[in-house]
C-alpha positions in Angstrom: -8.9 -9.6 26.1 -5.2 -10.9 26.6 -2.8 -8.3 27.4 -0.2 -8.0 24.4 3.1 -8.9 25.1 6.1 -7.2 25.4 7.3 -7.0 21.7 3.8 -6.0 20.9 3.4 -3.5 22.9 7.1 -2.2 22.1 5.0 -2.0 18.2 2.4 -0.3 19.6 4.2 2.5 21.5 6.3 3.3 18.6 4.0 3.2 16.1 2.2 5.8 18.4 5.1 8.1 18.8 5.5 7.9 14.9 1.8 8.6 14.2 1.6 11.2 17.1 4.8 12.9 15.2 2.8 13.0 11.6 -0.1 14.7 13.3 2.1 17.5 14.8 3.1 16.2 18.2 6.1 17.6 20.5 5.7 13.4 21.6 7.2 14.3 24.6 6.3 11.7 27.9 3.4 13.4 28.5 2.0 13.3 25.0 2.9 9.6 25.1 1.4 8.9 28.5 -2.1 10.9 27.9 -2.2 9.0 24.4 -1.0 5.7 25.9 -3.6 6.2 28.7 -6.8 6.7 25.7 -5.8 4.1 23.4 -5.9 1.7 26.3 -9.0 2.7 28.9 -10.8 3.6 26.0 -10.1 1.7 22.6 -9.5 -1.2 24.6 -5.8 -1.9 23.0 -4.9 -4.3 25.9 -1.4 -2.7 26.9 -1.6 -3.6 30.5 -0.4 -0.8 31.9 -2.3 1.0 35.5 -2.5 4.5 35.4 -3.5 6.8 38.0 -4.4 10.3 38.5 -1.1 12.4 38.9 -0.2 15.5 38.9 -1.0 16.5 35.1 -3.9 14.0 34.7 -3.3 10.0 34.2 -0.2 8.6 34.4 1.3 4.9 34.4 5.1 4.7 36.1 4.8 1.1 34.2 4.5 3.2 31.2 7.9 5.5 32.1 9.5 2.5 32.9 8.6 1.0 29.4 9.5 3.8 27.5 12.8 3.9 28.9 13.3 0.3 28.3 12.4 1.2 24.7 15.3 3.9 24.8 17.8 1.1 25.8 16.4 -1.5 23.4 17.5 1.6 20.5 13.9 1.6 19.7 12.8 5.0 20.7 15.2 7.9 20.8 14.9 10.9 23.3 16.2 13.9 21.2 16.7 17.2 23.5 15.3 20.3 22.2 16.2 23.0 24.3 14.5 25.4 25.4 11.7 23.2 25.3 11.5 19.0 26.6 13.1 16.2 25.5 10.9 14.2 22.7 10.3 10.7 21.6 11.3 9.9 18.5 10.9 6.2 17.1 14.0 4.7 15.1 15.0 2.8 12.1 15.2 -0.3 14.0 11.4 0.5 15.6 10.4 1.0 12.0 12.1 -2.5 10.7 10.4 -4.0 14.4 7.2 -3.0 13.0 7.3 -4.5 9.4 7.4 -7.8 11.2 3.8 -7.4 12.8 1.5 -6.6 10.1 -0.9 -7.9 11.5 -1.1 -6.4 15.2 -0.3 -2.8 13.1 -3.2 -3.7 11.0 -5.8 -4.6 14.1 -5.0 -1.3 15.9 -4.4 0.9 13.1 -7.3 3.0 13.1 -7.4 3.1 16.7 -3.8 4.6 17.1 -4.7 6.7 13.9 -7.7 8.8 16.2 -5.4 8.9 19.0 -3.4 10.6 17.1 -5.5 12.8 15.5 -7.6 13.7 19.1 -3.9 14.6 20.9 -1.5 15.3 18.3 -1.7 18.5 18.4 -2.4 19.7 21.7 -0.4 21.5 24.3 -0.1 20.3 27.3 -2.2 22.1 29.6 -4.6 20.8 27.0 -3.5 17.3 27.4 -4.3 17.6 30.9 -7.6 18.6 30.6 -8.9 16.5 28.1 -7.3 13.5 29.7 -8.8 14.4 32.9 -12.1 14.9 31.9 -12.3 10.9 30.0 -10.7 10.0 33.5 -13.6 11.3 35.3 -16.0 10.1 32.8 -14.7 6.9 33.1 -13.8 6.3 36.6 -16.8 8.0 38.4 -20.5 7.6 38.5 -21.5 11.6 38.2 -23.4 12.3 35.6 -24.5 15.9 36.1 -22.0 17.8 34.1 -22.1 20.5 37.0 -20.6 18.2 39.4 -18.6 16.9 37.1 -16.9 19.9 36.4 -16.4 20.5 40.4 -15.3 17.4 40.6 -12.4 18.3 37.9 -12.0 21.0 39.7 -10.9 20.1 43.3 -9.0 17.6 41.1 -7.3 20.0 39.2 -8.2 23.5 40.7 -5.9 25.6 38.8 -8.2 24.6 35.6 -10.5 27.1 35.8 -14.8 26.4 36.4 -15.0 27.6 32.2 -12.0 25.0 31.1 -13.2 22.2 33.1 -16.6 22.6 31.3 -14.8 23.1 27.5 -12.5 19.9 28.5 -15.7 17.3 30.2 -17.9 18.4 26.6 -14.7 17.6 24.4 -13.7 14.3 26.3 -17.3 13.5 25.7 -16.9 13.7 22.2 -14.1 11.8 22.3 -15.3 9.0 24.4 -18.2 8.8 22.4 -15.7 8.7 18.9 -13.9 5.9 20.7 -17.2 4.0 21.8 -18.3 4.3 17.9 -14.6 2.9 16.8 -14.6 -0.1 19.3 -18.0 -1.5 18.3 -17.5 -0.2 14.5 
């Protein structure tokens, strides 16, 4: 699949950020990275980006840099809410950007929509998890869910033997929901 190009992607990211906002999101970069990082690897939306393991679970410095291209284009905002993190918030111009693509809004609609829906809410030690565990899914070849979860583990080992287990049975879930979208 072709990678989308820059204006498309720049649709894509905000209509994410809006969606992620409707579904209870702080959107702050690591909402936006952990979602970016599922609607590519595993709904296949063909961003482009390369994401490593970081220090809070997958993470694309292509991704950072796009966002903050985004901010400079006016089409993301970056409102500060102390005492908490700054958080992404999509503007009038994003929203006019995206009336003009109907048709890329309309291919990865429902795709964006469970993204949404799967991180929206979460925390972020949560975030981490969960996108850690479809990380090791995805990029290893264990299958026993007991060396999975020491895998996530040395990984990660301030996530405790009890979380890694709750987060590799969720992110199953998930990559199976995303499997089931993809094909559907």
């Amino acid at each position: 699949m072709e990678e989308l190009n820059r204006v498309r992607k720049a649709v894509i990211l905000t209509a994410l950020a809006s969606k992620l906002r409707e579904h209870g999101s702080w959107c702050g970069e690591t909402h936006m990275q952990k979602s970016t990082y599922l609607l590519q690897d595993l709904l296949e939306v063909p961003m482009g980006f390369d994401f490593i393991l970081y220090m809070y679970g997958p993470f694309s410095f292509d991704l950072r840099s796009e966002l903050t291209a985004l901010r400079a284009d006016g089409l993301l905002d970056l409102e500060a809410k102390p005492p908490y993190g700054p958080q992404f918030s999509p503007t009038k111009q994003s929203d006019l950007l995206r009336e003009h693509f109907p048709k890329t809004m309309g291919t990865y609609k429902n795709r964006m929509d469970f993204v949404a829906k799967t991180f929206g809410n979460k925390k972020v030690g949560e975030l981490e998890r969960l996108a850690t565990a479809v990380y090791l899914i995805k990029e290893s070849n264990i299958s026993s869910e007991e060396k999975q979860a020491k895998l996530m583990r040395i990984w990660k080992p301030h996530i405790s033997e009890n979380e890694a287990r709750q987060a590799l049975e969720q992110a199953k879930q998930i990559v199976k929901e995303a499997q089931d979208i993809v094909n559907g």
